[in-house]
N, C-alpha and C positions, 0 to 999 in steps of 0.2 A: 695413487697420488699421496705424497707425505703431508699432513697436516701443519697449519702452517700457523704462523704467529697469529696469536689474539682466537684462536679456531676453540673450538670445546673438542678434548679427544676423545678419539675413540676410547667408549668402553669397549669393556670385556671380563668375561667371566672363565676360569682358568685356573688348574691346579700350580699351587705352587709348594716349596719345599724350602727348608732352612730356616735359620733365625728369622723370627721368632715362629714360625709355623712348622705345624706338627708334619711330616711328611703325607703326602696326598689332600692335603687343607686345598679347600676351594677359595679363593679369591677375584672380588668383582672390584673394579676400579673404583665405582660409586661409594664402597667402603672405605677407601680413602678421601672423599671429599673433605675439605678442610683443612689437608695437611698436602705439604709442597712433596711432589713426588719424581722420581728419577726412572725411567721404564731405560735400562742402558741394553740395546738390544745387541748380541754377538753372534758370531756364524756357527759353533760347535764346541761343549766343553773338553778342557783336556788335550786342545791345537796351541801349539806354540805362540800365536798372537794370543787368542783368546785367555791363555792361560797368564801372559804375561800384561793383560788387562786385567782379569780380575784379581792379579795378586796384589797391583799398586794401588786396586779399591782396598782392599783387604788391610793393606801396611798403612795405609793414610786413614782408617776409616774413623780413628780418635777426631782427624779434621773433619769427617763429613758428616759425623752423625749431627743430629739436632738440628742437619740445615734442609736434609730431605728425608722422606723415605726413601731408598733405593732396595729396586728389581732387576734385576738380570733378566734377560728374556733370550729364548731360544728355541727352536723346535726342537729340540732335543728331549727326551722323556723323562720323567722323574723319576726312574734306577739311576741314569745317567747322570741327572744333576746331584744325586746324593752322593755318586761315588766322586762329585768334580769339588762339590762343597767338602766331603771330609776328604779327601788329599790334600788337600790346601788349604784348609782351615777358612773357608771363607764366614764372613761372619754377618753377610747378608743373604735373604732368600733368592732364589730363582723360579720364574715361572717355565712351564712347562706349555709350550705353544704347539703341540704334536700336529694338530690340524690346519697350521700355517695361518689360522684366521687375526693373530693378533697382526702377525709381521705384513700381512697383507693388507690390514687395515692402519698400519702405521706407512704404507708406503716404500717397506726395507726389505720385501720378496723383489729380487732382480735379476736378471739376467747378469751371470760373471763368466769369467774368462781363466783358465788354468793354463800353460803349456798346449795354447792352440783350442783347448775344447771348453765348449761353451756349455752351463751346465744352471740350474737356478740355486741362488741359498740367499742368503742373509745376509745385509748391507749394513756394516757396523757403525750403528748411530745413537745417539741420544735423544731421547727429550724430558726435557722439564715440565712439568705442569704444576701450573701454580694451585690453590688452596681452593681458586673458583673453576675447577676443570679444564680452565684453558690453559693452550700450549703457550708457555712461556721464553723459551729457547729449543733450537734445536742442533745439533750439533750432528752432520752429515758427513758419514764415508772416513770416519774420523782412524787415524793411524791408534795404532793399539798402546803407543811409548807416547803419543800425545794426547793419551783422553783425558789422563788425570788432572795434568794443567789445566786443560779447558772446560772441564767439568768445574774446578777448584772457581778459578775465573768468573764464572757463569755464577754459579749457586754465592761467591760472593764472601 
């Protein structure tokens, strides 16, 4: 079940990678208490949606910084996320969720649907959480060419 407005989120503790952390840095949620944070979760780095979400993070991020932290989150491993950050220059980090415990605890492990087969991954959403650990918005199932606007929107 996805965490819901006014809730305290899920912690976690979790390698992540990229600006500003050194590749294999461990990171706990609780470390960012205080500061407004963005956990923007995607299905796979280096897929055509995904890739065309984090580049419009990437190209707008003069607009986003200062208004949150932002993570990327994915099960995907952190080789993967190093080689999706430097092809693309992306200029925020990525967590690394190999054991499915964040996306499960965010509620965004789901049952999808390809060409008839039915398969589990990753429900591309957001959320914000404000500075006191709770979820502030959340932005669900969100199209890859509309996350920026409504990121933009949201964080204000």
């Amino acid at each position: 079940m996805k965490p819901q407005l006014g809730q305290l989120a899920p912690t976690f503790t979790a390698a992540v990678t990229g600006n500003p952390y050194a590749a294999g840095a461990t990171l706990s949620l609780s470390d960012l208490r205080g500061e407004r944070v963005v956990l923007v979760f995607y299905p796979k780095d280096d897929t055509p949606g995904c890739t065309n979400q984090a580049c419009a993070l990437r190209d707008h991020w003069a607009e986003l910084q200062g208004k949150a932290r932002i993570f990327g989150v994915s099960v995907d491993p952190l080789k993967s996320h190093d080689r999706f950050i430097a092809k693309y220059g992306l200029p925020y980090p990525l967590i690394a969720d190999e054991d499915g415990a964040i996306v499960a605890a965010y509620g965004v492990w789901v049952e999808k649907s390809m060409y008839g087969k039915k398969y589990m991954g990753t429900e591309r959403s957001s959320f914000v959480i404000g500075a006191d650990g709770r979820i502030e918005a959340v932005l669900e199932k969100v199209a890859p060419d509309a996350h920026l606007a409504r990121l933009i929107e949201v964080l204000g």
